[in-house]
C-alpha positions, 0 to 999 in steps of 0.5 A, a space after each residue: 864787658 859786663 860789670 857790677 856797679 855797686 852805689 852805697 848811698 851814706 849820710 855825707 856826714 860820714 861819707 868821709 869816713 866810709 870812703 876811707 874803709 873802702 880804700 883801705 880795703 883796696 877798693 877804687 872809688 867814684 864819689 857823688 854828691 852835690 858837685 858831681 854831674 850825676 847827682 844824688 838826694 841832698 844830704 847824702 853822698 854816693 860811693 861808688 863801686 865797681 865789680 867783675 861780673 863773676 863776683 855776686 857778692 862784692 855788693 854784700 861785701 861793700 856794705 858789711 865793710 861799711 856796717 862794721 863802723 855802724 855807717 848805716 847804708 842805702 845799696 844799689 848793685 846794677 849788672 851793667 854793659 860798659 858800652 851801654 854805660 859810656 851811651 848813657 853817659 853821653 847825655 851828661 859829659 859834655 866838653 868843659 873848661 876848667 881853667 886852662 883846660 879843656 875836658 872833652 870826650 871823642 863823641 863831641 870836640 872842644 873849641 880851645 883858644 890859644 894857650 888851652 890844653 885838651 885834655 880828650 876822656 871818655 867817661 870809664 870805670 875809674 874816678 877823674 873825668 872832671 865832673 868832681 869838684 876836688 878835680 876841677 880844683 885840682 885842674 885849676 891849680 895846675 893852671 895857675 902853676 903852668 904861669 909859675 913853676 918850670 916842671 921836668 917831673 911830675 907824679 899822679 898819685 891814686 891817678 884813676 883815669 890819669 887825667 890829672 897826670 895828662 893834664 900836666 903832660 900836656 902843659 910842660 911838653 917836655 916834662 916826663 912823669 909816674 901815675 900810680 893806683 892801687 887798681 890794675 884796672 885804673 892803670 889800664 884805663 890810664 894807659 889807654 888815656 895817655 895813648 889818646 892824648 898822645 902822650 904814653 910815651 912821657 907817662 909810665 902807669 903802674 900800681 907801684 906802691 908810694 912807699 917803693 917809689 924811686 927819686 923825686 918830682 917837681 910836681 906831685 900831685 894828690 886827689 884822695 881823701 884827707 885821712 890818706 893824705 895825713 897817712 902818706 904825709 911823710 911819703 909824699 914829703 920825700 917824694 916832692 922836690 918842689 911843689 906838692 898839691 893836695 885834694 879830696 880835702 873837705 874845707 873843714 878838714 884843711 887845717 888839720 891836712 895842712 898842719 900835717 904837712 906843715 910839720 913835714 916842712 913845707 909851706 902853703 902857698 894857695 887855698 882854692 875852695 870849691 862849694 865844701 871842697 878845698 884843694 891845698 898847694 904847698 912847696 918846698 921852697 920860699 913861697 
């Protein structure tokens, strides 16, 4: 398959804000910057975007979006063949540890000790292979949480690849949960991975909106942007049972994303801080 990958190079003072046009445009997202494998210059954050082969002009579409709101944007659109991207990427993704997981791609196996989960991904046009700090943040927090909760249901909400939702499928074994995106092609890229992980059957991946989900989930989890967060507060709220974990939150936008769920009734219990990202757990009951 032959794709456009569009990178919209901003200043990272306003990375936050152009990331948030563009998902409100129903576009999915890559973000690079400084805690990413592929890196950027300093002082500026990459947004990355992808497009079929017959759309020519998504890549003026991507900066006329971005212009609007005066965010001034370097832009680079590449006609590439995936198999040609997943070899380049071979040189960067290796087999790393973040808590008690692994993430490995199927070119090159993780060594697990006893009690480490593998989590096998190979690098594709959706966000999540770990090589971003607010998922590693997010990893970790469920690593902690494996020791602390008893979890039956979990939902992953923006899942990309679904690794955030494997993940958790692997760590409660008995535990069935919902990963949702707004990007058919994230699903698929989703429902490929639960297949190689073995765990399609407890996974069900759709682009059902948040706001039509049915019932609730001991564990909800949540790597988006802090202004979406702040949007989807009420819905996530009555979408938890117990514990909710939020990321693709900046340190110095938390305080306002935990404000907001604050008034929602919940109750931070956990701050984990990663370079500029911090993610947020948060729970229903006595922390």
């Amino acid at each position: 398959m032959r794709y456009h990958r569009i990178v919209a190079l901003v200043s990272s003072e306003v990375a936050e804000i152009g990331a948030a046009l563009l998902g409100a445009e129903g576009l999915a997202l890559e973000v690079l910057d400084q805690t990413t494998i592929e890196r950027p210059p300093r002082g500026r954050v990459g947004l990355v975007v992808y497009a079929e082969e017959g759309d020519p002009q998504a890549a003026q579409e991507v900066a006329a979006v971005l212009a609007r709101a005066g965010i001034v944007v370097e832009l680079n659109s590449t006609l590439s063949d995936e198999a040609d991207w997943r070899d380049s990427w071979k040189k960067y993704f290796q087999p790393r540890r973040v808590g008690r997981f692994w993430i490995a791609p199927t070119w090159q196996p993780a060594s697990p000790v006893e009690g480490e989960r593998v989590v096998t991904l190979d690098p594709g046009r959706a966000f999540g292979t770990g090589g971003h700090a607010s998922t590693r943040l997010c990893l970790a927090a469920l690593s902690r949480l494996c020791g602390e909760r008893v979890v039956q249901s979990f939902l992953d909400v923006g899942c990309g690849s679904g690794l955030l939702a494997i993940a958790a499928a692997l760590a409660w074994p008995e535990a069935r949960g919902r990963a949702i995106d707004v990007d058919p092609e994230a699903i698929e890229v989703t429902r490929d991975n639960t297949q190689q992980n073995g765990v399609a059957s407890r996974i069900l991946a759709d682009t059902t909106p948040l706001d039509r989900l049915e019932g609730t989930f001991d564990l909800v989890l949540a790597n988006i942007s802090a202004e979406t967060l702040i949007a989807l507060a009420p819905r996530l709220r009555s979408c938890t049972r117990e514990t909710l974990v939020l990321s693709g939150v900046l340190t110095e936008q938390a305080d306002r994303v935990v404000s907001r769920f604050v008034t929602e009734g919940l109750i931070l219990v956990q701050r984990d801080i990663e370079e500029e990202w911090c993610a947020l757990t948060l729970t229903l009951g006595v922390p």
